[in-house]
C-alpha positions as CSV (number, residue, x, y, z in Angstrom):
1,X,26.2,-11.8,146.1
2,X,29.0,-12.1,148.3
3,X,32.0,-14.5,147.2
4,X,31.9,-16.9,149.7
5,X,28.2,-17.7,149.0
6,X,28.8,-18.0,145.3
7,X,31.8,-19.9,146.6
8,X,29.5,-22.3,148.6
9,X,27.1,-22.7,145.7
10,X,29.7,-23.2,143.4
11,X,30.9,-26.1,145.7
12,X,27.5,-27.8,145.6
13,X,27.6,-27.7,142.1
14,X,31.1,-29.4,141.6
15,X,30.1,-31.6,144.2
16,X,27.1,-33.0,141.9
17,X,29.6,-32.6,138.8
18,X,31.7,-35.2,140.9
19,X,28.9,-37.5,140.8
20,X,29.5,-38.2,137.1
21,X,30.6,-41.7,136.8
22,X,31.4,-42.4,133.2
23,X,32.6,-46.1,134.1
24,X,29.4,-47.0,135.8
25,X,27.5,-45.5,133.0
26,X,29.1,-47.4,130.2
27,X,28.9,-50.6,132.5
28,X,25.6,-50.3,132.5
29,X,25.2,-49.8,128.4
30,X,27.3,-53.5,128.5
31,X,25.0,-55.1,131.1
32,X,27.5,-54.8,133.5
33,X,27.4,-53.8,137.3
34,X,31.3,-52.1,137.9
35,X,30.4,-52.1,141.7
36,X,30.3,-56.0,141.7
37,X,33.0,-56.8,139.4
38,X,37.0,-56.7,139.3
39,X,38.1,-54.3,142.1
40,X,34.1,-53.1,142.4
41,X,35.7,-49.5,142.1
42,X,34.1,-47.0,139.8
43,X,37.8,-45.5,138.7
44,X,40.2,-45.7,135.2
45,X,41.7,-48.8,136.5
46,X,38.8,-50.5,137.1
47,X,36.9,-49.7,133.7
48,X,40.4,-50.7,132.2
49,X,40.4,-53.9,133.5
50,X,36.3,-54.6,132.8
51,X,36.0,-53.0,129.8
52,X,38.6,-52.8,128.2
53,X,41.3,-50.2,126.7
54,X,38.4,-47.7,125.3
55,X,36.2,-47.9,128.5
56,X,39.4,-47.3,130.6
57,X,40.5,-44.3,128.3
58,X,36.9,-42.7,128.4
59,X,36.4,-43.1,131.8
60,X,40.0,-41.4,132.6
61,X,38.8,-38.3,130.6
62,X,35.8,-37.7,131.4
63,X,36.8,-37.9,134.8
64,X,40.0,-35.4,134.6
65,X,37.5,-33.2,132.9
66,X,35.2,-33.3,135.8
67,X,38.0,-31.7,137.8
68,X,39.3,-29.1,135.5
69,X,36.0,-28.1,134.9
70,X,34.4,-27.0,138.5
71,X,37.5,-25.6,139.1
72,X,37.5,-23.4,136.3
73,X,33.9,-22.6,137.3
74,X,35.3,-21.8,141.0
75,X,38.1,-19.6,139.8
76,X,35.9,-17.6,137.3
77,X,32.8,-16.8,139.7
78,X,34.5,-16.7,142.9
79,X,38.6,-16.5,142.6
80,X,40.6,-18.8,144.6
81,X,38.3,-19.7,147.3
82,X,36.0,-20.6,144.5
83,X,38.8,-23.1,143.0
84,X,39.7,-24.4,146.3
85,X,36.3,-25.4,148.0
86,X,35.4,-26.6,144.0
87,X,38.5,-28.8,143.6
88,X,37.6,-30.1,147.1
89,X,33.8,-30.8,146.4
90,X,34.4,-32.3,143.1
91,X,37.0,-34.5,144.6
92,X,34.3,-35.6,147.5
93,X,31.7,-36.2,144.5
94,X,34.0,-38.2,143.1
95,X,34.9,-40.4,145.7
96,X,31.3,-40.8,147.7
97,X,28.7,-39.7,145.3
98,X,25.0,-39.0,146.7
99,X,23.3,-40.5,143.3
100,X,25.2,-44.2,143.4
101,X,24.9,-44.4,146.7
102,X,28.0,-42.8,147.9
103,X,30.4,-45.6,145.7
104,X,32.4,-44.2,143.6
105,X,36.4,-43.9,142.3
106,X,39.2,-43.1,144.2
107,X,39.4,-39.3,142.9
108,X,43.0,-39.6,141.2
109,X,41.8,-38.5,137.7
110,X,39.3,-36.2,139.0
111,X,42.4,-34.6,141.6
112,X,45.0,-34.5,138.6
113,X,42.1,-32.7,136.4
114,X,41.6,-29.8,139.0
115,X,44.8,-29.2,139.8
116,X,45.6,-28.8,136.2
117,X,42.9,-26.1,136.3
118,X,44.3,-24.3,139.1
119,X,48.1,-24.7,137.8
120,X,48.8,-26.5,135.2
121,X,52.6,-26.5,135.3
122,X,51.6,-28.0,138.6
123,X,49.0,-30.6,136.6
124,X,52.4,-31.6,134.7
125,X,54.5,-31.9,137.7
126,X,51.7,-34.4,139.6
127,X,51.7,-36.0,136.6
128,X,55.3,-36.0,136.0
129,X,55.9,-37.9,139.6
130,X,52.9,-40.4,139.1
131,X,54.2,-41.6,135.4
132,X,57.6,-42.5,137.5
133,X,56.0,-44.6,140.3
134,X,53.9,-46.5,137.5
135,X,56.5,-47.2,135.5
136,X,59.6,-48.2,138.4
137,X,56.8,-50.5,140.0
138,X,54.6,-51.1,137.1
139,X,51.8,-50.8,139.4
140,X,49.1,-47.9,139.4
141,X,48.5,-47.7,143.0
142,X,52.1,-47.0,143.7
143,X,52.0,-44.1,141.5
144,X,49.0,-43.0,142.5
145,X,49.9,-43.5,146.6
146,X,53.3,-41.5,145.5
147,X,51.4,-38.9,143.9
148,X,49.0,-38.4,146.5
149,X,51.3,-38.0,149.1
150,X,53.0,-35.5,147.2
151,X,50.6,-33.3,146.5
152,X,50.6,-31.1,149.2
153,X,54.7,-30.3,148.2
154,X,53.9,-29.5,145.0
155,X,51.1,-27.0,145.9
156,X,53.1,-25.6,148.5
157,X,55.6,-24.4,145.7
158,X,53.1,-23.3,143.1
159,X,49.6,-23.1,144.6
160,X,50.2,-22.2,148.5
161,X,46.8,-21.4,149.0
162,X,45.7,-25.1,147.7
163,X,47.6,-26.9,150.3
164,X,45.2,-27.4,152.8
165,X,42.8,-28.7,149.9
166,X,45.7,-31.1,148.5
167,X,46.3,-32.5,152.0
168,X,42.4,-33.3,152.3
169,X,42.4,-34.9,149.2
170,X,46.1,-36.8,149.4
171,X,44.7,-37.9,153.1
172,X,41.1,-39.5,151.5
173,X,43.1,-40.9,148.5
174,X,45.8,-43.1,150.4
175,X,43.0,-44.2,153.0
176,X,41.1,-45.2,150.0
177,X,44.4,-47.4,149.0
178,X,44.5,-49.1,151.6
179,X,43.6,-52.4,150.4
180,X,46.3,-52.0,147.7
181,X,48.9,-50.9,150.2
182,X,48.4,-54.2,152.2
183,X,48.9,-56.5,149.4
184,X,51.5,-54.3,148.5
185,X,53.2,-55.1,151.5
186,X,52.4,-58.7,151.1
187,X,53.9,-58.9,147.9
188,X,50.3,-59.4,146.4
189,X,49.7,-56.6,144.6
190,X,49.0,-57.6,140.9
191,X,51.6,-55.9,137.8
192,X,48.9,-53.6,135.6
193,X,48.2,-55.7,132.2
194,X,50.2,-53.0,130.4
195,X,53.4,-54.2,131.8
196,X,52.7,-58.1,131.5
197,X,54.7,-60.8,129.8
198,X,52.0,-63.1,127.8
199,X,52.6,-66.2,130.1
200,X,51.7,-63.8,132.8
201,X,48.7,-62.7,131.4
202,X,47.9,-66.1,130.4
203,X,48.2,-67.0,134.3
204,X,45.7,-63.6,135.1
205,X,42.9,-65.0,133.0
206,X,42.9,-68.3,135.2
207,X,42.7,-66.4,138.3
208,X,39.2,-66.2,140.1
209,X,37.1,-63.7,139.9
210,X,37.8,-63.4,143.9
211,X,41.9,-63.2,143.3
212,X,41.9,-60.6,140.7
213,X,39.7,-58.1,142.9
């Protein structure tokens, strides 16, 4: 079998692997729909916010797994065009997922997982650059917008032949912000719980349902 058809069927299979949603899985075990409630997204921040601290932590590793493992799977049956065209698929699965009716996350844990398979000093340096827009804005989606948009420089010095992949991915990921980067530029967008003092946490929990979204 040729290696860009085991590539290809890799890529369906990552694809389907992307579809994995552990936050609208555990939702469901709590009665709860996470399309209709907080931000309605199927990511981390999301499931941290719904659920809680556990929900939040599960749903982040299960979903870097996700990515680390179809790349793996791409690397070790077809090479680097297996990696890329599986770190691409499982990205896409992620983010618009056949089996929930194309709603899922925005693909930031699931990116961060495969490029840690493809390079993980890489992995650390994504990582390394989201951590500092989180914590100078206190606010996920800057980190994540940062990191994004970074991507493609940090491939280019360790992973060239990723690039195109991580310029895909950062393009579908900031698009996917969008809503954040509005109220960002309103001034709207809320601090992450983590970095709340307890008045303001006290005023979050009077909010609408509608305002926190």
């Amino acid at each position: 079998m040729s290696q860009i058809v085991m590539a290809g069927i890799c890529g369906v299979a990552a694809y389907f692997i992307g579809n994995i949603s552990p936050s609208t899985i555990l939702a469901k075990r709590q009665g709860i729909d996470i399309k209709s409630e907080g931000s309605g997204n199927a990511g981390t921040t999301n499931a941290l916010r719904v659920m809680g601290k556990k929900a939040g932590a599960v749903t982040c590793i299960v979903d870097i797994l996700k990515g680390l493992v179809a790349v793996l799977i791409g690397t070790i049956l077809a090479g680097s065009m297996g990696a890329s065209i599986c770190g691409l698929m499982v990205f896409l699965g992620h983010v618009w997922p056949a089996i929930y009716k194309f709603k899922g996350g925005k693909g930031v844990a699931t990116t961060f997982g495969s490029v840690l398979g493809i390079s993980p000093l890489a992995g650390l340096v994504a990582l390394l650059i989201v951590a500092i827009g989180v914590f100078t804005s206190k606010r996920m989606s800057v980190g994540s917008i940062i990191g994004a948009a970074t991507l493609p420089l940090v491939m280019l010095f360790f992973r060239p032949w990723y690039v195109w992949v991580s310029v895909i991915i950062a393009v579908v990921v900031i698009v996917q912000h969008r809503a954040n980067i509005s109220r960002l530029i309103k001034g709207e967008e809320p601090v992450m719980g983590i970095f709340k003092q307890p008045e303001d946490k006290e005023e979050s929990e009077d909010r609408t349902p509608e305002e926190k979204a």
